[in-house]
N, C-alpha and C positions, 0 to 999 in steps of 0.2 A: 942330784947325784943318783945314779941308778942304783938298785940293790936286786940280787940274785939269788933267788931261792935256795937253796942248800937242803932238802928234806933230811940230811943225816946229820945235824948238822949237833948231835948230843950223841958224843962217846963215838964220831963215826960211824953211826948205826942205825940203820934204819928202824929198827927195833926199839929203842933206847927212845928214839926221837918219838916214834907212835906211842910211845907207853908215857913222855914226857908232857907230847898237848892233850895225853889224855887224862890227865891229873885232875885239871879245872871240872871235868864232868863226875869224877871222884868224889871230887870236895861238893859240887853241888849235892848228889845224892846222901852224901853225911848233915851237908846244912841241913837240909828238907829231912830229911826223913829219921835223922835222930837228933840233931841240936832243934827242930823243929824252929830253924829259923825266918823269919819272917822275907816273903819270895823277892821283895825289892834290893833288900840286903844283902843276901845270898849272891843274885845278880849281878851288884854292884861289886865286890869283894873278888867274884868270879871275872867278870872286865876288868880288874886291877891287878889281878895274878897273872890273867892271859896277856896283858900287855907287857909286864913284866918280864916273863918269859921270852915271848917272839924280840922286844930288846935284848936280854942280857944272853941269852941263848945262840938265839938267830941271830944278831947282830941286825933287826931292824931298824933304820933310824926314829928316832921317837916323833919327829914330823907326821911320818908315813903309816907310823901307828896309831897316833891318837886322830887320824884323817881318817884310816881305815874300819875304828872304829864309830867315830861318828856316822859314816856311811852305814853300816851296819845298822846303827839306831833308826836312822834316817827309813833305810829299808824294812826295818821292822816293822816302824809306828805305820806305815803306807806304803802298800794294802793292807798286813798284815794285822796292825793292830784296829787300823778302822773297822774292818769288815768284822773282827770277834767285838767291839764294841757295839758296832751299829746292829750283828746277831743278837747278842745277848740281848739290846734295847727292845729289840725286836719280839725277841719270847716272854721279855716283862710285860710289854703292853695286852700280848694275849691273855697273862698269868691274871695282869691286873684288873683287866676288862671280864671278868668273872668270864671268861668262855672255854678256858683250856679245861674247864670240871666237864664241858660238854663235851666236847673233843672226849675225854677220858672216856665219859658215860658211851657215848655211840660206838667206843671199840669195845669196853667189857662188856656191855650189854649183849654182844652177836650172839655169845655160843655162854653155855654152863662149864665144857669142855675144858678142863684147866691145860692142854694140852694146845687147842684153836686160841685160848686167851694169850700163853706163851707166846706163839708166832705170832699173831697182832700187834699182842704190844710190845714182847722184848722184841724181833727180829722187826719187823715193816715198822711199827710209832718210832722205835728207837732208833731205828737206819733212817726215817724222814727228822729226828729233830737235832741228829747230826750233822745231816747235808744242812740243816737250817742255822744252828747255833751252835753244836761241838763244845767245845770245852767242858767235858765232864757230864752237863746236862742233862742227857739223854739217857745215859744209865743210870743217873740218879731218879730222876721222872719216872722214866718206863717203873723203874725197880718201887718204886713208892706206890704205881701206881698196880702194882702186883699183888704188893702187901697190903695194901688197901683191899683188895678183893680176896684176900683170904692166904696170900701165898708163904709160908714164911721167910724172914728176913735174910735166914743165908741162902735158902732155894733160888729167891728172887735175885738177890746179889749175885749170884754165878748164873743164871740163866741169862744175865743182861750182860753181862760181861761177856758170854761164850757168843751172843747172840750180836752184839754192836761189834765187829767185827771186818765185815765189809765195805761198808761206809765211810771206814775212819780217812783213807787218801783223799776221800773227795770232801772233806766237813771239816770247819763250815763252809761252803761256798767254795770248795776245793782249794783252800788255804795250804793244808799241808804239801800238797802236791803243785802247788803255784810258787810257794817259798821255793820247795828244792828246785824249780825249775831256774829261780831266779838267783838261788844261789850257786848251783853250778855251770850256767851259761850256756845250758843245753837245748837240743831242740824238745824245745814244749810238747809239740805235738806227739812225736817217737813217745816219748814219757806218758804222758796221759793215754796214746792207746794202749802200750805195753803194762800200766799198772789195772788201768779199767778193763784188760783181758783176766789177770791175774784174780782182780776180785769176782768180775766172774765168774770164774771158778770155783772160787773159796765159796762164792754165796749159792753154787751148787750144794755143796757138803752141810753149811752151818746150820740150816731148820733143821736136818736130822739129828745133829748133836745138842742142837737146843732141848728138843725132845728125847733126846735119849738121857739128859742128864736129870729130867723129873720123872718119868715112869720107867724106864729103864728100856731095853731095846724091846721086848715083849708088847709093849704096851704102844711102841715110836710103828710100829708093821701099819698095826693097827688104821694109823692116819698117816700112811707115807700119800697117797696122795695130796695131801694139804703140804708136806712137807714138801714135796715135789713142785707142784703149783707154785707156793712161796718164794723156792731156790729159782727156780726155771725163769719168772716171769722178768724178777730180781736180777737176773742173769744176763740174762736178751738185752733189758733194757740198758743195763751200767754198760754191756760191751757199744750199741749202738751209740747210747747218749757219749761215752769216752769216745767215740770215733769220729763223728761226725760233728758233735754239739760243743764240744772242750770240755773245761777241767771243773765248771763251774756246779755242772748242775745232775753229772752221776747220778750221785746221794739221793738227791732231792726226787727226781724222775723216779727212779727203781725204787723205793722205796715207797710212793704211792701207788704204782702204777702191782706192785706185788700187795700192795693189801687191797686192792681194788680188787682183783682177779680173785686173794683168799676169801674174800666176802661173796665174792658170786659162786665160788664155789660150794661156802657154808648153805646157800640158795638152792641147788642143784644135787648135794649131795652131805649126807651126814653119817660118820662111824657108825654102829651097830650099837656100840654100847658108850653112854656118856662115861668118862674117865675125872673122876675127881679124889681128891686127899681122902686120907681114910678119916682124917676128922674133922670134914667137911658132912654139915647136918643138909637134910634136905633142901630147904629154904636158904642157906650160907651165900650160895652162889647167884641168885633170884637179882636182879635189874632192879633196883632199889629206886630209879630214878627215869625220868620219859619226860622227853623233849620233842618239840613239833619238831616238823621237818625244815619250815623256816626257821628254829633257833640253831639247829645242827648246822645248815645251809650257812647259817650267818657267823659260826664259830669257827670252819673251816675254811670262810672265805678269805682270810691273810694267805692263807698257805695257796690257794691257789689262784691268789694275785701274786702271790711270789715268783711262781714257776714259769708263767709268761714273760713275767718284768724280766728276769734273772736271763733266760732263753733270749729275749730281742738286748737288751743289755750287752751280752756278749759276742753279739755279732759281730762277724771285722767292717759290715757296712757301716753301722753304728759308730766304732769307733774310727773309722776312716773320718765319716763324718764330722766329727768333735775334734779329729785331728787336721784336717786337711781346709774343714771349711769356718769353724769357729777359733779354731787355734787356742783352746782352752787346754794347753798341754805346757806344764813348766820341764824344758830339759836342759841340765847340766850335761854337758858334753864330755866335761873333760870337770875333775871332782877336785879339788884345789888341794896341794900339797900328797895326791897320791896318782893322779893318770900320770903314766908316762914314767913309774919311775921304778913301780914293780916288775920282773924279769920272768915268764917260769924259764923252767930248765930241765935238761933231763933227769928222769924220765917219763916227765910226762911230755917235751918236746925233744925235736931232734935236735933242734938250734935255740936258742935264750929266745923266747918271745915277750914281746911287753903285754902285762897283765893291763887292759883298757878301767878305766874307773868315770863311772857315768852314773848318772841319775835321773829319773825319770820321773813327775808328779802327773799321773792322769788323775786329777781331781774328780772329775767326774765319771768317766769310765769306767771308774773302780768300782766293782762288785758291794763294797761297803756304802756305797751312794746309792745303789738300788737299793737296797737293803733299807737303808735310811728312808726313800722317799716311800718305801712299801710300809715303813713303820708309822709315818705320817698319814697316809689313807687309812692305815687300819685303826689308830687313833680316831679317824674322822667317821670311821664308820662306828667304832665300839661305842662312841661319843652319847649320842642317843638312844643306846639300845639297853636294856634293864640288866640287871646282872639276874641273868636265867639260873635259878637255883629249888629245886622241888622243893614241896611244902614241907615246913617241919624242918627245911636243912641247917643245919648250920656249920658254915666251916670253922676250920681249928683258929683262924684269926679274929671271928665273930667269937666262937664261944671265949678268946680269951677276953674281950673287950667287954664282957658280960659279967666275968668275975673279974677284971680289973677298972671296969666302969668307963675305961680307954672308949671313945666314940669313932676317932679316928677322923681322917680327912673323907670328903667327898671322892666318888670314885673318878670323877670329870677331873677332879683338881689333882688328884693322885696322877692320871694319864698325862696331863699337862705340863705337870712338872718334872 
């Protein structure tokens, strides 16, 4: 039996009706943020209210609800939840494999400059391990790895906040901007170049507000070049890669290819006067730590086997191929108890059109499978290699295992598992 959308369909109102499905997003932000309910629960209670509603409300049949819902799940877990899983797996095996300390080291080490450290690591580290992993991560990282170098903890907090800014449509692996593409049934491409202009833009402005927000504008003149450099190259690349390359790999491109450039610049050119805290000692800001060129080379190498992988990955030859010639593609056509029976209506058509309901499983094509097999090489590579850590160091999970006597697993069996 067909059913016909109705958008007013609470008090006759369009009004009524927009304030009524917006309820469930209400209720989520009081679970989370002040019953500080636990996010599966929340979830769960949230898809119980909304189905609710669009029956007793809308009058949908409960067939075509608990169908529409399932699709939704369906749609969420793949691509959407593989690829922030197989991310996430992805930046534990760098964490684990003791290499992300060198990564860290080779960016605070460039400059004494608390001002060049900002843009390195909140603006370029944190805009590349968004396009990589997102979820949180990257301003939490960057920001730690701020305060580790001297910054303090709200400085660093709002610097990484103002600074992870541009990246966020395209991270992780242009997830956010893949979703909305697949939940409105738009064209993709129109979307990804129209938001990758926009960020553009924005990553025009944002190093200078990064730096205006720890020394003030006084202090931001100073090294507008570097701020320029950062915005500009950051800029070029998100419009190009959004235009040409898709939705995937923004983040990822701009975001090395801008600290690449603020590194040859720090090479070529430097402020007049180094800019640090007022209570920052001489020695405070000093590279505490020195890695060969092959240990750097070899902590960096996930990240850019990624950007290749991720780049031919996305290709429509590729995927033509896994479609057309391996046939390794599961598609519903037609989604059981909901194609065929949804209506829209005006006014978003002129005539009742039928809402199509279909599924799509590219197993392999999916971005969260690169990702995966790039987590397996980088595995194969960390496998053999020492955990590179300066003499004398010791991290915060060594020294607790020193006063808790905790020895811990091997780091082979850690990555393994």
């Amino acid at each position: 039996m067909p059913w016909f959308h109705n958008y007013s369909a609470v008090g006759n109102s369009l009004g009524l009706a927009a304030t009524f499905v917006a309820l469930p997003i209400f209720f989520l932000v009081w679970a989370l943020a002040y019953k500080r309910m636990k996010g599966y629960l929340a979830a769960s209670l949230i898809l119980l209210l909304m189905l609710l509603g669009v029956v007793v409300a809308y009058g949908m049949p409960v067939r075509a609800a608990v169908s529409a819902a399932v699709l939704g799940m369906a749609s969420g877990l793949w691509p959407i939840g593989w690829i922030i899983l197989t991310a996430v797996f992805f930046y534990n095996v760098t964490v684990e494999g003791g290499q992300s300390e060198i990564i860290q080291s080779s960016i605070s080490s460039l400059s004494k400059d608390r001002r060049f450290q900002a843009l390195l690591i909140a603006f370029c580290f944190s805009a590349f391990l968004e396009g990589v992993a997102g979820e949180g991560a990257p301003v939490a990282v960057a920001a730690a790895m701020l305060i580790g170098l001297g910054f303090t903890p709200l400085v660093a907090a709002v610097v990484c906040l103002v600074a992870n800014t541009p990246p966020v449509p395209f991270g992780p692996v242009g997830v956010p901007t893949s979703m909305m593409i697949s939940v409105t049934n738009t064209n993709g491409t129109a979307i990804t170049k129209t938001i990758g202009s926009d960020m553009a833009i924005l990553a025009l402005v944002i190093p200078l507000l990064v730096l205006v927000v720890i020394p003030g504008f006084k202090r931001t003149i100073e090294v507008w070049p570097a701020a320029l450099v950062a915005g500009f190259s950051y800029a070029v690349i998100c419009f190009l890669v959004s235009h040409y390359l898709g939705v995937e790999l923004p983040a990822i491109i701009s975001a090395f290819v801008s600290m690449v450039c603020l590194i040859v610049l720090l090479k070529l050119w430097r402020p007049k006067q180094i800019w640090q805290f007022a209570y920052d000692s001489d020695n405070s800001t000093q590279a505490k730590t020195s890695y060969t060129r092959r240990q750097v080379l070899t902590a960096w190498s996930p990240y850019l086997l990624l950007m290749p992988m991720m780049s031919f990955w996305g290709t429509p030859a590729f995927t033509r191929f896994v479609q057309d010639k391996l046939h390794w593609v599961l598609n519903i056509s037609h989604w059981p108890g909901l194609d065929g029976i949804v209506y829209r209506t005006a006014p978003i058509v002129d005539v009742p059109t039928m809402y199509p309901a279909s599924y799509r499983w590219n197993f392999l094509t999916a971005p969260g499978t690169a990702m995966l097999i790039c987590s397996v090489v980088t595995m194969a590579i960390f496998a053999n290699q020492p955990v590179a850590r300066p003499e004398g160091f010791q991290s915060d999970q060594q020294r607790s295992r020193v006063r808790t006597g905790y020895s811990g697993r091997s780091r082979r069996h850690r990555l393994l598992s």
